[in-house]
Structures are given as structure tokens and as C-alpha cells.
C-alpha positions as YAML, in Angstrom:
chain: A
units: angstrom
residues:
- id: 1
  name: UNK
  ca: [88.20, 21.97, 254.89]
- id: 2
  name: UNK
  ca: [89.01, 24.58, 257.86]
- id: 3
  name: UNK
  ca: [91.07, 24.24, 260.12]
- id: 4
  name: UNK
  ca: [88.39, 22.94, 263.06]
- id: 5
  name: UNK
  ca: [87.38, 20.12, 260.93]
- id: 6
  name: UNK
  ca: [91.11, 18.90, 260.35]
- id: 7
  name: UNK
  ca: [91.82, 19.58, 264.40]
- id: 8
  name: UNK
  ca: [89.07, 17.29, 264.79]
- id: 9
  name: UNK
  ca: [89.72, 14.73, 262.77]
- id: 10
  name: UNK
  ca: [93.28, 14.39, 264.22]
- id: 11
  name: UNK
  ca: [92.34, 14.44, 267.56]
- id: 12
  name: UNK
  ca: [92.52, 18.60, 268.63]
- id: 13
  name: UNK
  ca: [89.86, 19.72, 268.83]
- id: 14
  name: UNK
  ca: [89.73, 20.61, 272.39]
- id: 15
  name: UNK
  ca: [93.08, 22.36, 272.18]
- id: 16
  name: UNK
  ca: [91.48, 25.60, 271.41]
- id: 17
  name: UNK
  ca: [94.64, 27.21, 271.12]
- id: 18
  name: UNK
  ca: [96.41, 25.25, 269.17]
- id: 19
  name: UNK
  ca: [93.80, 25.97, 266.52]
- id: 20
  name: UNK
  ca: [93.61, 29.69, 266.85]
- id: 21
  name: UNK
  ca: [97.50, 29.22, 266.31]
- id: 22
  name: UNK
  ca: [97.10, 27.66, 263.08]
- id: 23
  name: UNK
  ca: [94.58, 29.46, 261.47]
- id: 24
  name: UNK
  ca: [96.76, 32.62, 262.14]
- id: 25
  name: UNK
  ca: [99.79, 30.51, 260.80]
- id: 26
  name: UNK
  ca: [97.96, 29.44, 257.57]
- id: 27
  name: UNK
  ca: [97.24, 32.77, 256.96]
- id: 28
  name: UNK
  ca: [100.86, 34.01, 257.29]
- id: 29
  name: UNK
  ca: [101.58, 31.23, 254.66]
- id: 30
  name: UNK
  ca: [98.53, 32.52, 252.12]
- id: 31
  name: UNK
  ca: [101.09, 35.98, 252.07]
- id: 32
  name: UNK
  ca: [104.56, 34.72, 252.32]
- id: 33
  name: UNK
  ca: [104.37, 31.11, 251.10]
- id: 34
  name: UNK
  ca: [103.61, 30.07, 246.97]
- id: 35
  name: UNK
  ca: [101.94, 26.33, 247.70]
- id: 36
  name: UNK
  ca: [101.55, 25.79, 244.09]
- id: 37
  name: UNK
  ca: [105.04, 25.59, 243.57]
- id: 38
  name: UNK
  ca: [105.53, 22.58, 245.66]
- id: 39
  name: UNK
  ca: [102.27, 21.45, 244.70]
- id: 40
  name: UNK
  ca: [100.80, 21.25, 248.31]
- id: 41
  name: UNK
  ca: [97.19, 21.68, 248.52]
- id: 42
  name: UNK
  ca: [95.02, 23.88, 251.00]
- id: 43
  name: UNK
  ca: [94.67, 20.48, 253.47]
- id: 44
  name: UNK
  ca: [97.77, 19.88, 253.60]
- id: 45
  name: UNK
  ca: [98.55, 23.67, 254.21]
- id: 46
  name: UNK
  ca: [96.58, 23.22, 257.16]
- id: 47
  name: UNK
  ca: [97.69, 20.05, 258.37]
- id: 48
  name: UNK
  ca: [101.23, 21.65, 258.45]
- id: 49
  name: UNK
  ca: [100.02, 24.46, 260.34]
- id: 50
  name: UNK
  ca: [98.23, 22.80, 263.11]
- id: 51
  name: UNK
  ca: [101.76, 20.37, 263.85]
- id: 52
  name: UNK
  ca: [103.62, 23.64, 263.97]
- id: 53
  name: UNK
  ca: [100.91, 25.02, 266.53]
- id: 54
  name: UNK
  ca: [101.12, 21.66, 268.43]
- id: 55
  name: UNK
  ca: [104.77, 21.66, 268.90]
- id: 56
  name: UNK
  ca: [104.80, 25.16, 270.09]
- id: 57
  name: UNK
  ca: [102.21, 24.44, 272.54]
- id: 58
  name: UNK
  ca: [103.61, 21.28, 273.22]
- id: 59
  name: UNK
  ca: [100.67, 19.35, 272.61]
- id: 60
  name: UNK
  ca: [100.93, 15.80, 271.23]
- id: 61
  name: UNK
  ca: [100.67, 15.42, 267.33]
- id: 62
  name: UNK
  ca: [99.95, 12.11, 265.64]
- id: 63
  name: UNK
  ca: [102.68, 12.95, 262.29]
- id: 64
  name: UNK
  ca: [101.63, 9.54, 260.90]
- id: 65
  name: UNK
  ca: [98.08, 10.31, 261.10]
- id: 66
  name: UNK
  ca: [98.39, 13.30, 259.52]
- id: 67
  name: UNK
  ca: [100.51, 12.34, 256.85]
- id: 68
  name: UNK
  ca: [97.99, 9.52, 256.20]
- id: 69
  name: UNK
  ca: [95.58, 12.48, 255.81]
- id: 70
  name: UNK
  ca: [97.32, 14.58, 253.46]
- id: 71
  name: UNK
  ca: [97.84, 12.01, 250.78]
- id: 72
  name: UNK
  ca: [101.38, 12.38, 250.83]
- id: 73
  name: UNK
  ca: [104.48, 10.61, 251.37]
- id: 74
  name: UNK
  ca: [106.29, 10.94, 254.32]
- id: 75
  name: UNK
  ca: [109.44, 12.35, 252.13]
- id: 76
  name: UNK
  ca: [107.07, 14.79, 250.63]
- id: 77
  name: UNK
  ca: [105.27, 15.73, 253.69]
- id: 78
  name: UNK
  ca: [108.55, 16.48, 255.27]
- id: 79
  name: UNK
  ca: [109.79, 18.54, 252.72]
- id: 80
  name: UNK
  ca: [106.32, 20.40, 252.51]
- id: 81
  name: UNK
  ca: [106.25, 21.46, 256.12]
- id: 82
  name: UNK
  ca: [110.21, 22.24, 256.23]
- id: 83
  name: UNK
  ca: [109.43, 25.09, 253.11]
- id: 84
  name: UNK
  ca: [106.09, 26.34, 254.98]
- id: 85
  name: UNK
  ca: [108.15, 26.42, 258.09]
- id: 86
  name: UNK
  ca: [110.70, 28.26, 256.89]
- id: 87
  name: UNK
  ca: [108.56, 30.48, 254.74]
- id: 88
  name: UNK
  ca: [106.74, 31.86, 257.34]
- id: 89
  name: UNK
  ca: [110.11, 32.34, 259.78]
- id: 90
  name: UNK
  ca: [109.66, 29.74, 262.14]
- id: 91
  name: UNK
  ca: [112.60, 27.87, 263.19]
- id: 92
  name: UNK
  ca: [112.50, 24.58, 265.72]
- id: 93
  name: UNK
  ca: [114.49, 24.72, 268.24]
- id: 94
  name: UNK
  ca: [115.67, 21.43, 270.17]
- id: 95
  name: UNK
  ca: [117.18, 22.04, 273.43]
- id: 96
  name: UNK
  ca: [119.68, 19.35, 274.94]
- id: 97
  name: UNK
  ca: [118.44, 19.55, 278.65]
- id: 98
  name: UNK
  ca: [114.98, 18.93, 277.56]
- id: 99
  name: UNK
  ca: [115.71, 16.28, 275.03]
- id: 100
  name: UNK
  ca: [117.31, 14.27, 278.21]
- id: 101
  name: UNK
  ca: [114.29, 14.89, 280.47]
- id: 102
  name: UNK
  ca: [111.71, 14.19, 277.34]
- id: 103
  name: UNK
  ca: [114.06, 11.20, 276.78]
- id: 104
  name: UNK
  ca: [114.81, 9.93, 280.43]
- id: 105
  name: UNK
  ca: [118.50, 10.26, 279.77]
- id: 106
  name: UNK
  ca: [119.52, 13.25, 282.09]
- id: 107
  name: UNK
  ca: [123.12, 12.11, 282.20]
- id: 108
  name: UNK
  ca: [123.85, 12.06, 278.78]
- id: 109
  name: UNK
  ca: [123.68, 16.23, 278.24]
- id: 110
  name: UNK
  ca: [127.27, 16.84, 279.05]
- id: 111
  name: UNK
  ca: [127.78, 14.66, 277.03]
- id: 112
  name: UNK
  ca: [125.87, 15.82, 273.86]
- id: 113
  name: UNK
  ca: [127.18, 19.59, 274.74]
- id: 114
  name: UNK
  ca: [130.96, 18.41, 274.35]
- id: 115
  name: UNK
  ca: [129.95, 16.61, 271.55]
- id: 116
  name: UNK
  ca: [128.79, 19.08, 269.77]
- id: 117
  name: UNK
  ca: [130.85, 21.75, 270.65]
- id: 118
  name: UNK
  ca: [134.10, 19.55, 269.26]
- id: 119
  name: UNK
  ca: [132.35, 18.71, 265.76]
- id: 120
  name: UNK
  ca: [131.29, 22.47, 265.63]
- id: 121
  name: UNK
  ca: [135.27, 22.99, 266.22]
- id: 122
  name: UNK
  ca: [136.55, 20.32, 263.99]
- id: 123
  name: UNK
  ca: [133.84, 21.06, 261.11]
- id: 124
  name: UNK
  ca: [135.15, 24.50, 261.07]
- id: 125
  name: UNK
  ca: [138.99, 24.05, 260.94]
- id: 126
  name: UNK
  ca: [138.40, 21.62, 257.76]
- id: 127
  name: UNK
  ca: [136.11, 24.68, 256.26]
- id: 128
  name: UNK
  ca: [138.06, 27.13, 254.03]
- id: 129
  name: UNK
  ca: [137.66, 30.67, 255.62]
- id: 130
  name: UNK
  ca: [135.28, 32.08, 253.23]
- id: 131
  name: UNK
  ca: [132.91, 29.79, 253.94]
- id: 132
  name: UNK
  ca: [132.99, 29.62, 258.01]
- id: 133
  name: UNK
  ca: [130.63, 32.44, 258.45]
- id: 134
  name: UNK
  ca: [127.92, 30.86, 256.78]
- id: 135
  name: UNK
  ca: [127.77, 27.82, 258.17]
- id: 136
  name: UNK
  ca: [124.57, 27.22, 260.66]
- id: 137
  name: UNK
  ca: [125.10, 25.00, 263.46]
- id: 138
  name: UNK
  ca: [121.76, 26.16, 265.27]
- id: 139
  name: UNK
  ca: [119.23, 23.98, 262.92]
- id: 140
  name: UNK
  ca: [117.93, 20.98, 265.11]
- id: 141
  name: UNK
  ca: [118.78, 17.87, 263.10]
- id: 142
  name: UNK
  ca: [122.57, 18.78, 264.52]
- id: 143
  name: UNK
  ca: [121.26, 18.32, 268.41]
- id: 144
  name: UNK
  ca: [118.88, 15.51, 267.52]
- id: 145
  name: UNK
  ca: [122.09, 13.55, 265.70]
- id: 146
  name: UNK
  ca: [123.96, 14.41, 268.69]
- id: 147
  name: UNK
  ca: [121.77, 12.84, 270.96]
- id: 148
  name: UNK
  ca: [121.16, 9.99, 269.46]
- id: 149
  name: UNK
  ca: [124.42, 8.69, 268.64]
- id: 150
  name: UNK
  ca: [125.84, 9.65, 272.24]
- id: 151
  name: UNK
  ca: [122.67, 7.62, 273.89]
- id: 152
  name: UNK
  ca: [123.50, 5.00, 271.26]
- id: 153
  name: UNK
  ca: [127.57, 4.77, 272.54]
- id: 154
  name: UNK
  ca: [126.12, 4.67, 276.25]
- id: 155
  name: UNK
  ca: [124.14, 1.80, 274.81]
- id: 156
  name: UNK
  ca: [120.98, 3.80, 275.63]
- id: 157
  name: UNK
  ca: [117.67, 3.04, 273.85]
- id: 158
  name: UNK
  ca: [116.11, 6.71, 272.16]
- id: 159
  name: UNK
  ca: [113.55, 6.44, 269.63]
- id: 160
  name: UNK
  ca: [114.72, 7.67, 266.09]
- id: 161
  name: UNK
  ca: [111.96, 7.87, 264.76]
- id: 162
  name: UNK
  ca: [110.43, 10.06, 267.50]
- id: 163
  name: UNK
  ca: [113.76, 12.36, 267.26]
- id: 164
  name: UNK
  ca: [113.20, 13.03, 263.62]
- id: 165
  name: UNK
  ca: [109.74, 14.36, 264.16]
- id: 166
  name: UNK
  ca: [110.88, 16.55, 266.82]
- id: 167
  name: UNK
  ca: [113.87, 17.46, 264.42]
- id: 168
  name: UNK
  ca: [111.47, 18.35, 261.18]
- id: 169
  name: UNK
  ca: [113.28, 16.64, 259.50]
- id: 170
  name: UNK
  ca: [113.94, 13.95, 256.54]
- id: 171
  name: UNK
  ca: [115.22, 10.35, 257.50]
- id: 172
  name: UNK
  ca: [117.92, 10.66, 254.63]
- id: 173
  name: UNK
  ca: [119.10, 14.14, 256.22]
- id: 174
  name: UNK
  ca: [119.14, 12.92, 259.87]
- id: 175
  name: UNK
  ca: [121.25, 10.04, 258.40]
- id: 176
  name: UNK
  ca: [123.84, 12.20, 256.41]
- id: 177
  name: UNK
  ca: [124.40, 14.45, 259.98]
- id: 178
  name: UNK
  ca: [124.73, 11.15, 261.64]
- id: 179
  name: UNK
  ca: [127.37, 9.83, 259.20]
- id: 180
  name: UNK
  ca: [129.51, 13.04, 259.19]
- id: 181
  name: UNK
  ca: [129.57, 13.77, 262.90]
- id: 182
  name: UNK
  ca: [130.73, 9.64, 263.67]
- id: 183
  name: UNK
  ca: [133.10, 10.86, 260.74]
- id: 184
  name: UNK
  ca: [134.79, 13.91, 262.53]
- id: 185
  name: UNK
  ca: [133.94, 13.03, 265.59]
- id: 186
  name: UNK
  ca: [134.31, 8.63, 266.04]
- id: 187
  name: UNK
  ca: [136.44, 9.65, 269.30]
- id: 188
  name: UNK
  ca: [133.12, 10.82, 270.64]
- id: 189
  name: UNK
  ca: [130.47, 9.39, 268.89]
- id: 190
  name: UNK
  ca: [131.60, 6.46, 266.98]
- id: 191
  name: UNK
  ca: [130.24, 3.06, 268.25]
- id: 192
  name: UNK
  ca: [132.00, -0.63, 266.62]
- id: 193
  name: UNK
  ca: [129.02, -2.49, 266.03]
- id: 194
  name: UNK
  ca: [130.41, -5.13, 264.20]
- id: 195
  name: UNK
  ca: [133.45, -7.96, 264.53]
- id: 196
  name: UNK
  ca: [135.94, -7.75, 261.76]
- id: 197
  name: UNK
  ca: [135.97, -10.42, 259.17]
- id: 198
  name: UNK
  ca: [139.53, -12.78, 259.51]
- id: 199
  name: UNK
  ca: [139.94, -13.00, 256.05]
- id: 200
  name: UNK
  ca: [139.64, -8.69, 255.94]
- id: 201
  name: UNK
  ca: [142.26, -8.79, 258.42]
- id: 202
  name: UNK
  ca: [144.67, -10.23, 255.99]
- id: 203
  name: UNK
  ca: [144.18, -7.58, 253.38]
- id: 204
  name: UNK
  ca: [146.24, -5.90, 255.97]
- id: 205
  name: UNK
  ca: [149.22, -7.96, 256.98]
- id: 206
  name: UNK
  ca: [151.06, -6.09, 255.04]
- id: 207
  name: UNK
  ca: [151.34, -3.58, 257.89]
- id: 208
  name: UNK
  ca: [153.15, -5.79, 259.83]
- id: 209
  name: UNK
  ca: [156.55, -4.99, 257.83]
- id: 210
  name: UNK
  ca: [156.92, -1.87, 259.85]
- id: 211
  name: UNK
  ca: [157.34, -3.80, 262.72]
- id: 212
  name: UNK
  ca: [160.44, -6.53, 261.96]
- id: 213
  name: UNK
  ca: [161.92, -6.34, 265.37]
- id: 214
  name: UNK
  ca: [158.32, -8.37, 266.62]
- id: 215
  name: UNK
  ca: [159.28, -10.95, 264.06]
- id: 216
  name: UNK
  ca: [162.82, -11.42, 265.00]
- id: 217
  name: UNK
  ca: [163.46, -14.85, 265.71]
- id: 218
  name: UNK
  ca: [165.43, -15.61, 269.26]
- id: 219
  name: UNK
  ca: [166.97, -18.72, 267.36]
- id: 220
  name: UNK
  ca: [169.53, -18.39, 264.51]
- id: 221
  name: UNK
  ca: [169.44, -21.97, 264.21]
- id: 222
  name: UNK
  ca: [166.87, -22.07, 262.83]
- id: 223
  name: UNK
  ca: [167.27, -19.49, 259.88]
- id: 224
  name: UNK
  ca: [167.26, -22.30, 257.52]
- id: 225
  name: UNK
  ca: [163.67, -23.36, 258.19]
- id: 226
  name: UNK
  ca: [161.46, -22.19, 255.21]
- id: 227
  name: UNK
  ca: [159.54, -19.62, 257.40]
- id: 228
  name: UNK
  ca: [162.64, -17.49, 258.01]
- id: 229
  name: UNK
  ca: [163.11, -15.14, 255.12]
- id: 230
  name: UNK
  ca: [167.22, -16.10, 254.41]
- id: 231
  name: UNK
  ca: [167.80, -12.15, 253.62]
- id: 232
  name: UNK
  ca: [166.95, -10.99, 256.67]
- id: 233
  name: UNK
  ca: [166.58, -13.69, 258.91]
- id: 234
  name: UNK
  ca: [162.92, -12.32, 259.68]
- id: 235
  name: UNK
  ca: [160.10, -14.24, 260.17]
- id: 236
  name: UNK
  ca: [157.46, -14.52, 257.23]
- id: 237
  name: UNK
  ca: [153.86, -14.07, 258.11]
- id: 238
  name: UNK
  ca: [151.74, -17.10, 257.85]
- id: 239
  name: UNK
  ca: [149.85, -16.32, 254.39]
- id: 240
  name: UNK
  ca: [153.66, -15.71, 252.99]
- id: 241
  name: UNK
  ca: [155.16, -18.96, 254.40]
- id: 242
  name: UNK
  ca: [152.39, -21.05, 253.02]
- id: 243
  name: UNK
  ca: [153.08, -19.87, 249.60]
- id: 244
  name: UNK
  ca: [156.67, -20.25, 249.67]
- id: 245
  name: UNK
  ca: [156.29, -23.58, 250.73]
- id: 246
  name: UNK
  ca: [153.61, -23.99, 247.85]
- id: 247
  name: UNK
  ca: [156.74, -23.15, 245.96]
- id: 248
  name: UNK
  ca: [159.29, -25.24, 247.29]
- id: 249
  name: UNK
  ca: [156.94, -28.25, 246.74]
- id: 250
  name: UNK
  ca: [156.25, -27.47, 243.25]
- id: 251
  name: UNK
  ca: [160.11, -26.86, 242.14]
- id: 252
  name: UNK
  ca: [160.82, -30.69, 243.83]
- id: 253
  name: UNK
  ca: [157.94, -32.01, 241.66]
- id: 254
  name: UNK
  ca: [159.27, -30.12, 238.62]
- id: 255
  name: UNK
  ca: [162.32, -30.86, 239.77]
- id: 256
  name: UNK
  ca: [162.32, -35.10, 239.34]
- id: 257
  name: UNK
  ca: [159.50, -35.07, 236.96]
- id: 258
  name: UNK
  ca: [162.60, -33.33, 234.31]
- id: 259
  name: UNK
  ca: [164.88, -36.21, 235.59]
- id: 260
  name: UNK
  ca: [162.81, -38.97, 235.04]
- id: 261
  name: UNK
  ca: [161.80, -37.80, 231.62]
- id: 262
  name: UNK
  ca: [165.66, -37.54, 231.03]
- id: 263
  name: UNK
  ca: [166.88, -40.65, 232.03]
- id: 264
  name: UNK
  ca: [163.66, -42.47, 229.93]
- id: 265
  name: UNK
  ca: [165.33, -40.81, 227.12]
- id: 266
  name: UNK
  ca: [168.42, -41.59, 227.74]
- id: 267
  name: UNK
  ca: [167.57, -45.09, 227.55]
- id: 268
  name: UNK
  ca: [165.59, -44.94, 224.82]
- id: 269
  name: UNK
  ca: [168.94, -43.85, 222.75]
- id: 270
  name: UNK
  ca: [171.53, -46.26, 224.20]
- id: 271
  name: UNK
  ca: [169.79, -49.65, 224.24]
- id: 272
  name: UNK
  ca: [169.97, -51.75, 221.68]
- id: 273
  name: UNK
  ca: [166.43, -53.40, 220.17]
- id: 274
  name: UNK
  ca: [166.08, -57.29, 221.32]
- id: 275
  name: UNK
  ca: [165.09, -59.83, 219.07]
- id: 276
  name: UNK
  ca: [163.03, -63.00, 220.32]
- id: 277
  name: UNK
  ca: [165.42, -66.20, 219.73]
- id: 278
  name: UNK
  ca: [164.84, -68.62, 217.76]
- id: 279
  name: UNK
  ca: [164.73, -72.09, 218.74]
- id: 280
  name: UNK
  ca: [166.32, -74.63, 216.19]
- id: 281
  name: UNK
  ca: [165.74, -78.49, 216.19]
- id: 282
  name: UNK
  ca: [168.24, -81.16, 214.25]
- id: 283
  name: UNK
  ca: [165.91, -82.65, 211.86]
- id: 284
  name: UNK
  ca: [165.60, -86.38, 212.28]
- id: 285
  name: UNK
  ca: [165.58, -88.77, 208.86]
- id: 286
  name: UNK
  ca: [162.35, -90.04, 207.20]
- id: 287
  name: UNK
  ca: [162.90, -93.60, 208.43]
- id: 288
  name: UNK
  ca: [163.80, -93.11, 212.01]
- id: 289
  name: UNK
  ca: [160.06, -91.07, 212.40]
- id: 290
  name: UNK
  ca: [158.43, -94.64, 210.61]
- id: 291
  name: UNK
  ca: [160.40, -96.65, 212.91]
- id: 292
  name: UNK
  ca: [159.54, -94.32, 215.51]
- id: 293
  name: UNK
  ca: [155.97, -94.63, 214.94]
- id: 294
  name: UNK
  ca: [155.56, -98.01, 214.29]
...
């Protein structure tokens, strides 16, 4: 199929040149591009080439049609155009200013630039030297992250999925930017989402004991209560004094259930064995009981 059929069937054909633009692209890819290694076949070669035309034109692209078209996955399809893309020298380029007018979120370039320029900074400083100079900052999944997650901390609505496609690039890639910038850069870009679980918290109470003047009690009267460590006088922290008092209850328990079991056997080996009494009659003659019953 040329490239006027697949134009039309995706909705260009009356973006004349658009198409001239990717028929002169798909022929730059027969030379410097090996499709068989990536196993991409001569429609999807052309599907590629007309999105690349359409974004350099400007011209509205259906991706989801045309990845519908080639057969593909998205995954794959992503990764086919990146390698064509890059084969044939073509870089995209995504430009902050016109991301917030595309967007409708003018105020959020300065923004994006000073985000960017610290995680360029920061990124750097953790690099070893040897490896500064080749590190490429100018690839467009680095704006696109950028302003996403700033619109996202202005609690801005932007459409992902929308950025990605103007990115050329994979979901799993836009996501592993997006983790390492909030990672450099949470000052900037970092959002809390989420509360914190209570019973996470107390995972950490053990970072209270760098603070034992907050703790102090005003009272030393009361050092003798059981949540009043008797060392330092210091107040224990709730999950502490409940198991010290878990403790102290089970020692008491322990405590009279040994001297009850001691006293039983104590009387066990002093008392003497009782024996039932016997109850003795005087026997009466043989002729009192006749007289008796007479």
C-alpha cells in the first residue's frame, strides 16, 4: 500500500503536504534504516512516516488509529517509530512555551524551566566526571516529564497520554523520567498524594529518642508512675509503656500464682491425715431387748 492510500485511510488525505513529506521520509528510511531487523513491515514503515510528517506540519494524527492499522502493539509501535526516527536523523523537539499554550497552562513555564534546569544541575553533580559529557538532556520525554509533574503539583489537569505522543515515547520510559526527576528533584516536583498509615508511623517512634528534653516530665513526683522510665526519669512513648505494663501485670500474676502453689504444698506436708470417728454403743443384754419388745 502507498503512501496515499494509508493518508486516506487515516484521515490525510487532503494534507497534500504531509504526504509528499512522507513519501520522501520513507524513502530516506529504504537507505539508512534495516526494517527487517525490527521486523516492521512496509505499512507500518509508512504509517511511521506519515505521523512524523504530521507532527512537523503540525497536523493532527490519530496514533491509536494508526497503531490499530499496523497490527502492532502500542509498545512495539513505539519502539518502531523511535528506531525509524532516529535512523533517518530526526529528533522531536518539545518546547516549554508551546507545551503551556497547546496545554492552556501559560503560567506554569517558569516553572518547568527552573525545574529542569535544577534536575539537569543535580543529575550532573551525582554523575562521575567521565560520564557528564555524554549525558543528553535535549530528548523530549525530559520536558514532557517536566511538565506534567509541575501541572500535576499546581493541581493542574494535562493529559498524559496526549504528552507521551507528543514525547515519542514509551509509557514505561515517560514513567522512569517521572520517577527520577520527583527523586532528585521532590522539592520541586514531588506531590504527597497519600495520608500516612498510623500504624507506619510507629515503625518510627524510635526517632523520638533524639529528642528527650520534649519528654521531660515537669513533675518529679511522679517518676514512680510506670510511664516514667526510673533511669532517666524520661517519659516512655505510648507503644513502650503499654508493654511494660504488660510486664508488670504478668510478674504479679506469676508472682502469687508461685505463692499459692507454695503454701498448698506446704500444707500438704504438715497436716496430719484425719480419720472419720467411730461411734461406739454399750451393748444392752439379751433379755432387756425381749422385755423391751414385748
Amino acid at each position: 500500500m502507498d503512501i496515499s492510500g494509508i493518508a486516506g485511510k487515516l484521515g490525510l488525505a487532503g494534507s497534500k503536504q504531509v504526504v509528499r513529506k512522507a513519501e520522501e521520509l520513507r524513502r530516506q528510511a529504504d537507505v539508512q534504516f534495516d526494517s527487517s531487523i525490527m521486523g516492521i513491515g512496509e505499512v507500518c514503515k509508512g504509517i511511521i512516516c506519515l505521523e512524523i510528517a504530521a507532527t512537523r506540519f503540525q497536523v493532527m494524527f490519530d496514533r491509536q488509529a494508526a497503531i490499530r492499522m499496523s497490527g502492532m502493539s502500542e509498545k512495539a509501535y513505539i519502539r518502531s517509530f523511535n528506531g525509524i526516527q532516529n535512523s533517518i536523523g530526526i529528533k522531536a523537539k518539545l518546547n516549554v512555551r508551546e507545551l503551556g499554550i497547546q496545554f492552556g497552562c501559560v503560567r506554569l513555564i517558569p516553572f518547568v524551566q527552573k525545574g529542569l534546569a535544577l534536575y539537569k544541575d543535580r543529575f550532573l553533580k551525582a554523575l562521575p566526571p567521565s560520564r557528564r559529557a555524554s549525558t543528553d538532556f535535549n530528548r523530549p520525554v525530559f520536558t514532557a516529564v517536566a511538565f506534567y509533574l509541575s501541572a500535576k503539583k499546581h493541581k493542574l489537569k494535562v493529559d498524559k497520554v496526549k504528552l507521551i505522543e507528543l514525547c515519542a515515547t514509551s509509557e514505561s520510559e515517560f514513567t522512569s523520567v517521572s520517577t527520577s526527576m520527583k527523586d532528585i528533584c521532590f522539592d520541586v516536583f514531588g506531590v504527597l498524594t497519600e495520608k500516612k498509615d498510623p500504624k507506619s508511623v510507629k515503625g518510627h517512634r524510635e526517632l523520638l529518642d533524639a529528642l528527650p528534653s520534649k519528654r521531660r516530665r515537669d513533675d518529679d513526683d511522679d517518676a514512680s508512675d510506670s510511664s516514667v522510665d526510673v533511669d532517666n526519669g524520661l517519659e516512655l512513648p505510648s507503644y513502650k509503656r503499654h508493654k511494660k505494663m504488660e510486664k508488670l501485670a504478668y510478674e504479679e500474676w506469676k508472682s502469687s500464682v508461685i505463692t499459692s502453689n507454695r503454701q498448698r504444698i506446704e500444707e500438704a506436708g504438715n497436716g496430719k491425715r484425719k480419720k472419720q470417728s467411730r461411734l461406739n454403743f454399750p451393748r444392752k443384754p439379751p433379755h432387756t431387748l425381749a422385755m423391751e419388745a414385748s
